[in-house]
C-alpha positions as CSV (number, residue, x, y, z in Angstrom):
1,X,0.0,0.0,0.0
2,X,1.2,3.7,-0.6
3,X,0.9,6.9,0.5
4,X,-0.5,9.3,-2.7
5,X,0.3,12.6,-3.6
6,X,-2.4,13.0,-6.4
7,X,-2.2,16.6,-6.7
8,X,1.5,16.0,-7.8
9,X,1.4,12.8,-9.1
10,X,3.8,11.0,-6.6
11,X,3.3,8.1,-4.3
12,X,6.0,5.8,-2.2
13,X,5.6,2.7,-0.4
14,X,3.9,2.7,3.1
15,X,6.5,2.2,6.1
16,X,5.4,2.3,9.6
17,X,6.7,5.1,11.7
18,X,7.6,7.5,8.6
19,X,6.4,11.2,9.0
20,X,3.9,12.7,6.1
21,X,6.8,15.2,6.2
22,X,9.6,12.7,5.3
23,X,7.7,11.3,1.9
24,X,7.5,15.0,1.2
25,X,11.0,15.6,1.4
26,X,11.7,11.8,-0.5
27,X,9.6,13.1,-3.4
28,X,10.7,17.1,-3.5
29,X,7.5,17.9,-2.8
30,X,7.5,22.2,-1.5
31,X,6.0,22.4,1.7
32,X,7.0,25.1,4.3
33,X,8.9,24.0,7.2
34,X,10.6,26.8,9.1
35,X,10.8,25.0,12.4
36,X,13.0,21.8,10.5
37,X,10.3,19.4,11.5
38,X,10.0,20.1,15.7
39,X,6.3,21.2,15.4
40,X,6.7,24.7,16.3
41,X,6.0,26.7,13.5
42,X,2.5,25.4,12.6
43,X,3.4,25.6,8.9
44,X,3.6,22.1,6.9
45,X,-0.3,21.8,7.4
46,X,-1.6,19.0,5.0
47,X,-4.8,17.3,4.5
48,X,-5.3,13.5,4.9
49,X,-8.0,10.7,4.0
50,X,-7.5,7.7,5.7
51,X,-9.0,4.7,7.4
52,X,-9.3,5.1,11.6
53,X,-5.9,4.6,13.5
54,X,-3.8,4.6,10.1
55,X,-2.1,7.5,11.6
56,X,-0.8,8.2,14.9
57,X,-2.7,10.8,17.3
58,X,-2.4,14.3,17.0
59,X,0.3,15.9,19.2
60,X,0.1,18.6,21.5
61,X,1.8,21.0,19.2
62,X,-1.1,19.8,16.6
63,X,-3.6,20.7,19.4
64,X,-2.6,24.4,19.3
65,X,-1.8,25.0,15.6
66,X,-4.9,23.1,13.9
67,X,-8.7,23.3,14.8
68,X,-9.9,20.7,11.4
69,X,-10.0,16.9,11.9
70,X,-9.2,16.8,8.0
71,X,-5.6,18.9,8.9
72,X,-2.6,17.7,10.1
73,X,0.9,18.5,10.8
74,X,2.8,17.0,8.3
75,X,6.3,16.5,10.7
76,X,4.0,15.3,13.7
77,X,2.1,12.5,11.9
78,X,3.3,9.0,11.2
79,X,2.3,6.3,9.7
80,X,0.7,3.5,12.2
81,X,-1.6,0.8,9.7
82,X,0.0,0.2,6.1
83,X,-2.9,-2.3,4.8
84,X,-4.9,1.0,3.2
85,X,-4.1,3.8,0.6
86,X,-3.5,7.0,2.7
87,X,-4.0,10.0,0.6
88,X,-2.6,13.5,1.2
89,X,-3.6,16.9,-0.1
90,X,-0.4,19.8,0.1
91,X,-2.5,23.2,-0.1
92,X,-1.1,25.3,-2.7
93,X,-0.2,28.7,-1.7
94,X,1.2,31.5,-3.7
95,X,3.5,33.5,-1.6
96,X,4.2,37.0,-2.7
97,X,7.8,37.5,-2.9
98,X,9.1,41.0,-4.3
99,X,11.1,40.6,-7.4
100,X,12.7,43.7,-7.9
101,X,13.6,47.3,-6.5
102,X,15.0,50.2,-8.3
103,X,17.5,49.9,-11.7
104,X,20.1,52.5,-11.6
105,X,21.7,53.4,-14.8
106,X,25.7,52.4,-15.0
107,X,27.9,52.2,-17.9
108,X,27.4,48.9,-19.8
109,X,30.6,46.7,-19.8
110,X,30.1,43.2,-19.5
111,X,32.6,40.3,-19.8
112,X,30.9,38.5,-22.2
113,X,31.2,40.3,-25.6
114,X,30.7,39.4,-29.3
115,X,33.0,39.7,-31.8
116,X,32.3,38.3,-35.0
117,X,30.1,34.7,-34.9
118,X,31.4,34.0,-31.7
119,X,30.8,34.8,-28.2
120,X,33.9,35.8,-25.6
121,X,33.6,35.8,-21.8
122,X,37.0,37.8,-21.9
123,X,39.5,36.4,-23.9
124,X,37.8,32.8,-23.9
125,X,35.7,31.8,-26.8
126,X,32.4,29.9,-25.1
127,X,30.1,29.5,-28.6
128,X,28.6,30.7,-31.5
129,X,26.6,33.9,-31.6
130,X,23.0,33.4,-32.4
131,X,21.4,36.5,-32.2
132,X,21.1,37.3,-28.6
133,X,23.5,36.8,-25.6
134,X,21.8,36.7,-21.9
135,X,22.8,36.9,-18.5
136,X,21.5,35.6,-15.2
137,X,21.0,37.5,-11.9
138,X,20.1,35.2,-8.8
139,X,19.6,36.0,-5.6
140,X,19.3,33.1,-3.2
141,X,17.4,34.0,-0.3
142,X,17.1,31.7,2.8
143,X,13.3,31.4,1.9
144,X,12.8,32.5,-1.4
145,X,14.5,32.8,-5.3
146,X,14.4,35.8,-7.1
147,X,16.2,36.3,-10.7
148,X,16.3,38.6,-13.3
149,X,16.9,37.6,-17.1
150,X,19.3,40.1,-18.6
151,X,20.3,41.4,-22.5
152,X,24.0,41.6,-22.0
153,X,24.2,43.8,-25.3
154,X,21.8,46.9,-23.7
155,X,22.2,45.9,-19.8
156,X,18.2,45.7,-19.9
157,X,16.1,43.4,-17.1
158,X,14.2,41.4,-19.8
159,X,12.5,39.0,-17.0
160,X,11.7,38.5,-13.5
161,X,10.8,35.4,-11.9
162,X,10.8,34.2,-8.4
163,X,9.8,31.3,-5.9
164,X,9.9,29.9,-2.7
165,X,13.4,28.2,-1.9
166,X,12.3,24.9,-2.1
167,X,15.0,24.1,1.0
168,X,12.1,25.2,3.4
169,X,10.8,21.7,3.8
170,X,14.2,21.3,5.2
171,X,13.5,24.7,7.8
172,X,13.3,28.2,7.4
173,X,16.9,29.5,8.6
174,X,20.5,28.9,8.2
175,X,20.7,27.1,11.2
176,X,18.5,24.7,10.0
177,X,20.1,24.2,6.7
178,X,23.3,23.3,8.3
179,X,21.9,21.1,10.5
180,X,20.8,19.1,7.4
181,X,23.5,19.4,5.6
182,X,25.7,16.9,8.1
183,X,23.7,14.1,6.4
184,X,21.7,15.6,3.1
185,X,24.4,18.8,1.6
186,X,23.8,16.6,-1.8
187,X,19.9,17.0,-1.0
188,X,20.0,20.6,-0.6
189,X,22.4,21.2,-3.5
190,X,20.3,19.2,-6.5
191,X,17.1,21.1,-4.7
192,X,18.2,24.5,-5.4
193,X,20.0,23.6,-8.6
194,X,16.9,22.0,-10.2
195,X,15.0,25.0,-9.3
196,X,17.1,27.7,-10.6
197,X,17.3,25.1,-13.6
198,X,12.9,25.7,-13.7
199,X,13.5,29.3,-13.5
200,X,15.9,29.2,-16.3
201,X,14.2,27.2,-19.4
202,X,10.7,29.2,-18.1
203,X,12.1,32.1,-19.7
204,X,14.6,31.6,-21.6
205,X,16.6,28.8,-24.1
206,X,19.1,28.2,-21.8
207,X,21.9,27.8,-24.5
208,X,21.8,31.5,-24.9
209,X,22.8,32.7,-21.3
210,X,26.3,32.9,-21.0
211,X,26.9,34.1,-17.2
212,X,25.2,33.9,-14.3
213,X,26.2,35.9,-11.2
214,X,25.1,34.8,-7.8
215,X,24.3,36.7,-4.4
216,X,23.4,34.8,-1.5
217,X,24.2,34.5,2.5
218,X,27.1,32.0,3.4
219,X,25.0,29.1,3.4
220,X,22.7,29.6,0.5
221,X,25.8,30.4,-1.7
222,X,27.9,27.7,-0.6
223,X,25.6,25.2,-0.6
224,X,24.9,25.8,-4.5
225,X,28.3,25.6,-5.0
226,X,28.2,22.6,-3.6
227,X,30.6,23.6,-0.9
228,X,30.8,21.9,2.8
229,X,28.9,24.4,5.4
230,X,29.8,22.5,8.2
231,X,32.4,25.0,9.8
232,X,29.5,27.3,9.6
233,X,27.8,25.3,12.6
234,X,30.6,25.6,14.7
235,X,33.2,28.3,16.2
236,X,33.9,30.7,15.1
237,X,31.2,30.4,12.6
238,X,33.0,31.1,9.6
239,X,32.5,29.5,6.0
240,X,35.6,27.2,3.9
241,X,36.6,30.5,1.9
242,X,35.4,34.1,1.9
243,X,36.1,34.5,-1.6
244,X,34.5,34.9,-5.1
245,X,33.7,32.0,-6.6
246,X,33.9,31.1,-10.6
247,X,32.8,27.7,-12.2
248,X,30.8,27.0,-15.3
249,X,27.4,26.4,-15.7
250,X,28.7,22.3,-16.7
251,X,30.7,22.1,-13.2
252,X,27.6,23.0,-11.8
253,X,25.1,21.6,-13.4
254,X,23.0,24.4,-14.5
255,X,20.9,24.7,-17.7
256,X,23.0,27.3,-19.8
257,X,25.8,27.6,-22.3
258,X,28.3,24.9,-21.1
259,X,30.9,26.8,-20.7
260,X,29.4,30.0,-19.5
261,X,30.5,31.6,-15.9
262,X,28.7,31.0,-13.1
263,X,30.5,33.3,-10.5
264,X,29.5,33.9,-6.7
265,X,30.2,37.1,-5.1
266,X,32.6,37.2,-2.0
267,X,31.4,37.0,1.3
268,X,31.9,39.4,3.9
269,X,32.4,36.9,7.0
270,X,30.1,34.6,9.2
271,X,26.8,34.7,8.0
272,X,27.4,38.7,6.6
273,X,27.0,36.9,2.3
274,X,27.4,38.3,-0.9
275,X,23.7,39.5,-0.7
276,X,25.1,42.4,1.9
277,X,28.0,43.1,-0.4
278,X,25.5,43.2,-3.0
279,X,23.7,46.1,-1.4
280,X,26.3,47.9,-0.6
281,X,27.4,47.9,-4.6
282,X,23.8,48.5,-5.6
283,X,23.0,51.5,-3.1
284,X,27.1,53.0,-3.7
285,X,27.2,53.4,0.1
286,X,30.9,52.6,-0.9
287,X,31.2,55.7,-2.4
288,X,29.3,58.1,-0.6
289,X,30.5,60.7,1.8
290,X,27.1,60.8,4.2
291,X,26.8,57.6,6.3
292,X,23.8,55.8,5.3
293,X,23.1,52.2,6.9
294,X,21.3,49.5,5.3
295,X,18.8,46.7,6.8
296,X,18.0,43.9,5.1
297,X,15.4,41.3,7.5
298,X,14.9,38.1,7.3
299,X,15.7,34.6,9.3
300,X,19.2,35.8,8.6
301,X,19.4,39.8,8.9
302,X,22.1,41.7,7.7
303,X,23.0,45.0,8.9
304,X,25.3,47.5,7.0
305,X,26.9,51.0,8.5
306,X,28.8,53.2,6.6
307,X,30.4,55.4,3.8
308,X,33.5,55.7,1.4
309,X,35.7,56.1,4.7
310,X,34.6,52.8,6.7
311,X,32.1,50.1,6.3
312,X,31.2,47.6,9.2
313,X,28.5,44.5,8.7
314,X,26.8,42.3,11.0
315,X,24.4,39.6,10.6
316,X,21.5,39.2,13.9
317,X,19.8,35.4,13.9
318,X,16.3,37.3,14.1
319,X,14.6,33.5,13.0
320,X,11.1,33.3,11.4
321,X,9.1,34.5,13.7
322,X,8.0,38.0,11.6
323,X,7.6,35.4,8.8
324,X,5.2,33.8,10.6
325,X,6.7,30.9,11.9
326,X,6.1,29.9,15.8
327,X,3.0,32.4,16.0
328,X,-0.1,30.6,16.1
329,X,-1.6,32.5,13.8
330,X,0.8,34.1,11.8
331,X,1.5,32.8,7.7
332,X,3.7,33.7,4.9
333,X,2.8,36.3,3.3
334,X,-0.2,34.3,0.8
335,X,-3.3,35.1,-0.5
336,X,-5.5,35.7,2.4
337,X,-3.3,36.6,5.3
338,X,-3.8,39.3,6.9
339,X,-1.0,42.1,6.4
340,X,-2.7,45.4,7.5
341,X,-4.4,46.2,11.2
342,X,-5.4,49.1,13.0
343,X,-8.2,49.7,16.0
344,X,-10.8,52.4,15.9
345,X,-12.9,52.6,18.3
346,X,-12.8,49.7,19.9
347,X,-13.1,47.3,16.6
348,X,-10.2,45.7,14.4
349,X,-10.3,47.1,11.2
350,X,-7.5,44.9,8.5
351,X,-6.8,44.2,5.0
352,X,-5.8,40.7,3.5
353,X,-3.7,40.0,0.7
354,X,-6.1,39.6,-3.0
355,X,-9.1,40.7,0.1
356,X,-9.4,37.3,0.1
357,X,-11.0,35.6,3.4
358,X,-8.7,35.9,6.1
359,X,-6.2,32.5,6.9
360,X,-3.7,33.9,9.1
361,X,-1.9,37.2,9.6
362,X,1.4,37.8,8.0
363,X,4.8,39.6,9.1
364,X,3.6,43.2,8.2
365,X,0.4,42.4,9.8
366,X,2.2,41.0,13.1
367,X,3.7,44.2,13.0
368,X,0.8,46.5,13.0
369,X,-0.8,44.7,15.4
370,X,2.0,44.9,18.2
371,X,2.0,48.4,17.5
372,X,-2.0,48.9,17.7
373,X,-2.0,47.2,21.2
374,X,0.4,49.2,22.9
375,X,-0.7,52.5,21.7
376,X,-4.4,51.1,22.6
377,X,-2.9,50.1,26.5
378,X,-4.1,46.7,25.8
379,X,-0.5,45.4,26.3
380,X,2.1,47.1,28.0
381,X,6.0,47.6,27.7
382,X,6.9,44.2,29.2
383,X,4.0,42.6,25.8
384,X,1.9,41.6,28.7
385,X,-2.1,41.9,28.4
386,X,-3.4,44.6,31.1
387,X,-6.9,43.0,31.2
388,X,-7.9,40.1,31.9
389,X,-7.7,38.6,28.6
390,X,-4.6,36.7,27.7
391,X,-4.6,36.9,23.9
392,X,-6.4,39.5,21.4
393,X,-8.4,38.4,18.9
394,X,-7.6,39.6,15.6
395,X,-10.4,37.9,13.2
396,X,-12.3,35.0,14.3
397,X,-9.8,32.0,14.5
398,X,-7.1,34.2,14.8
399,X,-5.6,35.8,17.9
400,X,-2.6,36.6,19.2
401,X,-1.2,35.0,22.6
402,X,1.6,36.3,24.9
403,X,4.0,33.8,24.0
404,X,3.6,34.8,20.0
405,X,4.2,38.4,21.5
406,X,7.3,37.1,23.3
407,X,8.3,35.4,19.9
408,X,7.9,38.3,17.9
409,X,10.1,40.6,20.8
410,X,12.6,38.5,20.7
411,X,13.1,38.4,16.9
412,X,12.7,42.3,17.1
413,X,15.0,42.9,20.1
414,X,17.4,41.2,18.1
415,X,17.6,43.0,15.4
416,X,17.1,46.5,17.4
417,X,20.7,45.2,19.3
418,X,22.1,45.3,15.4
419,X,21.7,48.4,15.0
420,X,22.3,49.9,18.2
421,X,25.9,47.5,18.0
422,X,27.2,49.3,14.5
423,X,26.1,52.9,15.7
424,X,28.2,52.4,18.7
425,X,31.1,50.6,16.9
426,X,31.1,53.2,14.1
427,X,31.4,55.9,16.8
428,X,28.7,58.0,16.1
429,X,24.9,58.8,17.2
430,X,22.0,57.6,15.7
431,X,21.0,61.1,14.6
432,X,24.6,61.0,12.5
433,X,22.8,58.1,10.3
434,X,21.8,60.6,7.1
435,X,19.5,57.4,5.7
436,X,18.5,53.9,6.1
437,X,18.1,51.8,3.3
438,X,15.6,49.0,4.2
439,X,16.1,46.4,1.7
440,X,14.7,43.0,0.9
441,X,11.0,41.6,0.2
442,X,9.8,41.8,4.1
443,X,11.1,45.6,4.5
444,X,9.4,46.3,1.4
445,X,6.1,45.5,2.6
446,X,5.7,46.8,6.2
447,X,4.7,50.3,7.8
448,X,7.6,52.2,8.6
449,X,6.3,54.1,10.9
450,X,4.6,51.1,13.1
451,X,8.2,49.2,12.7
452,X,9.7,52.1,14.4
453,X,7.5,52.7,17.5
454,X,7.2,48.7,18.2
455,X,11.4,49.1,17.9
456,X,11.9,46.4,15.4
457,X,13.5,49.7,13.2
458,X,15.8,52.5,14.5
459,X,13.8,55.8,16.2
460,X,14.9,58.0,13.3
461,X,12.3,60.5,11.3
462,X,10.6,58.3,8.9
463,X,11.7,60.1,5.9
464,X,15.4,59.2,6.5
465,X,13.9,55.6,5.7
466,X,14.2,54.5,2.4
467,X,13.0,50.9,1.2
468,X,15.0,49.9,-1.8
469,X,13.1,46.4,-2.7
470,X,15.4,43.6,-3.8
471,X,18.9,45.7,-3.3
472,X,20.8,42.6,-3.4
473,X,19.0,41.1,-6.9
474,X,20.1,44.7,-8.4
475,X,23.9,44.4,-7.0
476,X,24.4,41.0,-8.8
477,X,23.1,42.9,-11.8
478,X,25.4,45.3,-11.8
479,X,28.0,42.9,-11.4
480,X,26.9,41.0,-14.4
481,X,26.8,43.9,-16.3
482,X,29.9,46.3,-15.2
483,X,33.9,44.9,-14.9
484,X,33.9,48.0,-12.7
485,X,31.0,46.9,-10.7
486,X,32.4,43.6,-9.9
487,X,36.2,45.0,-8.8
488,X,34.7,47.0,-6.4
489,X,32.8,44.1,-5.0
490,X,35.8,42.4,-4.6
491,X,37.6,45.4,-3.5
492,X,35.3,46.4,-0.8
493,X,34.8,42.8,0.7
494,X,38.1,42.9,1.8
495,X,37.7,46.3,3.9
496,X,34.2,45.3,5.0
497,X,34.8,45.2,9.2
498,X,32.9,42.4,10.3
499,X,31.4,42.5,13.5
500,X,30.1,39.2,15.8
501,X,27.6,40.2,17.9
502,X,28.1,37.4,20.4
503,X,31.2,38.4,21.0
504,X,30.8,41.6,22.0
505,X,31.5,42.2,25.8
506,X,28.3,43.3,26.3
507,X,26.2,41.7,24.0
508,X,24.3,39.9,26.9
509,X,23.9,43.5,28.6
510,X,22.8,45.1,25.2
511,X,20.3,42.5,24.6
512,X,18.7,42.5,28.0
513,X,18.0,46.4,27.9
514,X,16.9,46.0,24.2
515,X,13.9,43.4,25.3
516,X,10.7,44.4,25.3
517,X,9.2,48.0,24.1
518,X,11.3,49.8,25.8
519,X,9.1,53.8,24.8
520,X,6.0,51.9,26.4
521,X,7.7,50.9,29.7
């Protein structure tokens, strides 16, 4: 007997004790999974059709995420009875991921150039010219893909495309990854390699694209590359080789010209990737004389400080939680969740994604909603309730409990000890900050001025924030594009000062006085 995936067209044998979550990772079937499979996050929800006691009871952490006999938890439910068919639904959901941000206009000089029938990537002939010659920009994202199909005769963004990362099932955060990665790097490499391989041939006849430039954190880069992150799970944190990487698209397996390059941008240190060095080379804080910073959040948040003179970087393990992950009723951000609240009056007024019917509440969402309840006085400073309620009911099946609160302010106070860290390290006041560049899909989407008073975003005048939308997609852009582009990269990686947070002196102290909403105390 088998376990079915008729939506996909996939079944495997029926073993006793298996998870519903482990056929989904046998078959590469996409299903979120920040939480790696622990049943916190509420995420890999799947429907079932069975016969009684095929499957085993539903868990305590199914109790609190799921209220339909039909659902389960696809990492908490194994297989008991193998003598029936057990058939599983995977809801489809289409996340909204932001593709793209702004195009600046540089000088057009890339490394692959025509000259007669033939097609150079500098002095080495790679095929015959057919009419067009295209570039690849990727950025991969610890939870999603984005990529931009690129002319490399005009410099012109032909495509755009993105996806989930299909590594989710896997969990949602670099921790995660590399915890995986011990026993199934191969897994996680053909994963994201046969994805960006779908993104490819959807727009474009791969024998035509003859580089491909790559941004990504430590652990999304290297493990494309197909490099060991193990030494990324242990002190001092650091990955095999901060450098650029070049291989061809054969070496690593990607649908394009043979011999085209496929390089990686350097890394900055720890988990600080070549998506932060891509932001720096796409907003030019290299070159400016006014010290700008840049935040880019996410499981893995990257923080940048700066100008021409000096450039520090950090990275703050902020995990899942705006994402949705570990609240009870918070959800990417999908048709239907929730991503705008405010109370008037006494009632919750919010907006869903499409103004679909509501199925959760997503990251920007979360954040209004923190914000609403302590300018209301419903919660205090410290995220406790002040009434006798313990949780605040959003829409009906949603609310929002004080552990999600604590969640959420510990994800935020995180991030808040970032910022504060650099300012301090840099040697100057927050006021001496002339803007903040908030990058990335989640920055793109939230209210700045609701991120600010909950703390999750520095207390600066809201107009010196700026969001830039995918800053990082746009640096590997104009590093496909411009030699000059792609020597400053590596020039400035090497001056980049990296700073660890945890080993700070007083990162303990910093992070205690950071908790909670410190304006509402």
């Amino acid at each position: 007997m088998n376990i079915i995936f008729k939506d996909y067209g996939k079944e495997a044998k029926l073993v006793k004790g298996r998870t519903i979550l482990s056929y989904l990772q046998e078959l590469g079937i996409d299903i979120n999974c920040p939480c790696g499979g622990e049943g916190k996050c509420g995420q890999c929800l799947v429907e079932v059709e069975c016969a009684t006691g095929a499957l085993s009871d539903k868990t305590k952490a199914e109790e609190k995420f799921i209220h339909d006999d039909t659902c389960r938890l696809a990492c908490q439910t194994r297989i008991l009875k193998i003598d029936e068919h057990i058939y599983v639904r995977v809801p489809r959901r289409i996340y909204y991921i932001l593709e793209s941000g702004e195009y600046k206009e540089i000088p057009l000089e890339p490394f692959v150039h025509v000259e007669g029938e033939r097609v150079f990537c500098e002095t080495e002939d790679i095929g015959e010219y057919t009419e067009e010659t295209y570039g690849i920009a990727l950025d991969i994202g610890t939870t999603t893909l984005a990529m931009y199909l690129i002319d490399l005769e005009s410099g012109k963004v032909l495509h755009v495309t993105s996806r989930e990362n299909p590594q989710t099932k896997y969990g949602n955060n670099v921790i995660s990854r590399i915890q995986f990665a011990r026993t199934g790097q191969n897994r996680l490499k053909i994963e994201i390699r046969n994805a960006v391989n779908e993104m490819i041939t959807a727009m474009v006849d791969p024998g035509r694209v003859y580089e491909i430039v790559v941004v990504g954190n430590p652990v999304m880069r290297d493990l494309f590359f197909g490099y060991s992150v193990e030494s990324l799970g242990k002190s001092p944190y650091e990955p095999l080789s901060l450098n650029a990487v070049n291989e061809t698209a054969k070496e690593v397996k990607l649908k394009a010209n043979p011999k085209s390059r496929v390089y990686g941008l350097p890394l900055i240190g720890s988990f600080v990737g070549a998506d932060a060095l891509a932001v720096i080379l796409a907003m030019e804080i290299y070159k400016s004389e006014k010290i700008h910073m840049a935040i880019d959040i996410g499981t893995n948040t990257e923080i940048i400080l700066g100008n021409r003179d000096r450039l520090i970087a950090t990275s703050c393990a902020a995990g899942p939680a705006f994402e949705g992950a570990g609240i009870r009723c918070g959800i990417g951000g999908v048709s239907g969740a929730i991503k705008e609240v405010r109370i008037e009056n006494g009632e919750v007024i919010y907006k869903t994604i499409d103004d679909a019917t509501p199925i959760g509440v997503c990251g920007s969402g979360l954040i209004d909603t923190l914000a609403e309840l302590l300018d209301n006085g419903i919660i205090n400073g410290m995220g406790k309730f002040l009434g006798d309620e313990k949780e605040f009911v959003i829409a009906e099946e949603f609310s929002l409990s004080e552990q999600d609160i604590d969640r959420l302010n510990l994800a935020k106070t995180a991030i808040s000890v970032g910022t504060k860290t650099l300012v301090e390290r840099y040697g100057i006041e927050l006021d001496g900050v002339d803007c903040i560049f908030l990058a990335g899909g989640f920055g793109n989407f939230i209210n700045i001025e609701n991120a600010i008073r909950i703390g999750l975003l520095p207390a600066v005048a809201q107009e010196k924030v700026k969001k830039v939308g995918n800053a990082a997609l746009e640096g590997a852009r104009q590093a496909l594009i411009s030699k000059t582009k792609r020597e400053d990269a590596e020039s400035i990686a090497n001056r980049i000062e990296h700073v660890k947070l945890e080993e700070e002196d007083d990162f303990q102290e910093k992070f205690v006085s950071e908790l909670y909403f410190q304006q509402y105390l």
